[in-house]
LUMZA-140305 format. One record per residue (C-alpha): x, y, z; residue in one letter. Coordinates in steps of 0.001 Angstrom, whole numbers, plus 500000, padded with zeros to 6 digits. Example, Ala and Ser with C-alpha at 12.3 -4.5 7.8 and 13.67 -1.06 7.14 Angstrom:
2
     c1     c2     c3 rest
 512300 495500 507800    a
 513670 498940 507140    s
// end
This chain:
98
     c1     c2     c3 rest
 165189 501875 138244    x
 166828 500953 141512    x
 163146 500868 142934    x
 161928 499072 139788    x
 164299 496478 139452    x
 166455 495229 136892    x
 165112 494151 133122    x
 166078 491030 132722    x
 163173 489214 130484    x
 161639 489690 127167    x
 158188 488086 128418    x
 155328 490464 127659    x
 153562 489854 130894    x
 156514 490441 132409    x
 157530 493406 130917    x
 153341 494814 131503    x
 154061 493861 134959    x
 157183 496318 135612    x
 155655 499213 132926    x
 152659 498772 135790    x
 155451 499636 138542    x
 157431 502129 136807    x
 153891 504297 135657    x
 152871 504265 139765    x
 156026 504944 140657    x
 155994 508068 142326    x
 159311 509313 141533    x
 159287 508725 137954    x
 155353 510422 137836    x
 157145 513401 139503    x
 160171 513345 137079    x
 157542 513658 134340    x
 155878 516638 136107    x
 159036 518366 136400    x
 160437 517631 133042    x
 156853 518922 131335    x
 157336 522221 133712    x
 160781 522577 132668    x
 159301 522327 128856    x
 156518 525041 129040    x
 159383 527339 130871    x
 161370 526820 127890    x
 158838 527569 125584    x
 157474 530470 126878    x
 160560 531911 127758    x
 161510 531096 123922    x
 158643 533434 123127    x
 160219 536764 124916    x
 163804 535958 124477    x
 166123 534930 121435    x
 167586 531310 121218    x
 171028 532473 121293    x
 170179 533445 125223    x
 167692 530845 126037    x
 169468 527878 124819    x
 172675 528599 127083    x
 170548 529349 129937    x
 169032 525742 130023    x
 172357 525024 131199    x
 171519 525860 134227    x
 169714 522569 134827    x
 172970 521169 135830    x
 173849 523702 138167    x
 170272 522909 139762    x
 170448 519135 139700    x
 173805 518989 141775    x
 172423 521456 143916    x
 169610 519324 144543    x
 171744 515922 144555    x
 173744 517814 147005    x
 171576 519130 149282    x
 168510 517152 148972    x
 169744 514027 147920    x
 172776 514244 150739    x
 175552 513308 147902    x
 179182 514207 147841    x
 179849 516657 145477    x
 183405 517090 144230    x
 185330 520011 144231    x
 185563 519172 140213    x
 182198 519714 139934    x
 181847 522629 141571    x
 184505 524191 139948    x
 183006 522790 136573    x
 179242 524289 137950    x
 181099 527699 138315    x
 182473 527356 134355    x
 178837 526633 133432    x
 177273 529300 135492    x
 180338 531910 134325    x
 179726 530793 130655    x
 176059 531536 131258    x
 176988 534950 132485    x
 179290 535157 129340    x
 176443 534529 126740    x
 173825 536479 128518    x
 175885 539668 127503    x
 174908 541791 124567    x
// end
């Protein structure tokens, strides 16, 4: 949204005129190719593997997305967060146990 710009009217030309920007937007294009990826994974993975492990798992989205902000992004990442991306990853662990 930072590259689309603020909302700020209720005018439908307008309002056409930033859905324009927002659907050639290339991050939000690729933010729709990831999120469909990340849906097939979870559906085929659904298919081999009971909810009661898949479902934690998808946890593991966080753990990715501050690695990414981290590393890709170049954003400070708390020692707080890491410590809380350890208690995700550990209760991840925790769950995948039978």
């Amino acid at each position: 949204m930072k590259q689309v710009g603020e909302i700020s009217t209720l005018r439908w030309r307008e309002l056409l005129a930033i859905a324009r920007k927002v659907l050639s937007n290339r991050s939000f294009l690729s933010a729709i190719f990831f999120i469909s990826v990340i849906l097939v994974s979870c559906l085929t993975v659904l298919s081999w593997a009971d909810l009661s492990l898949v479902f934690p798992a998808t946890f593991l989205i966080y753990v990715v997305s501050t690695l990414g902000a981290r590393f890709i992004l170049g954003e400070t990442v708390t020692l707080e967060r890491w410590a809380g991306i350890l208690l995700v990853c550990l209760g991840v662990a925790l769950t995948s146990f039978p």
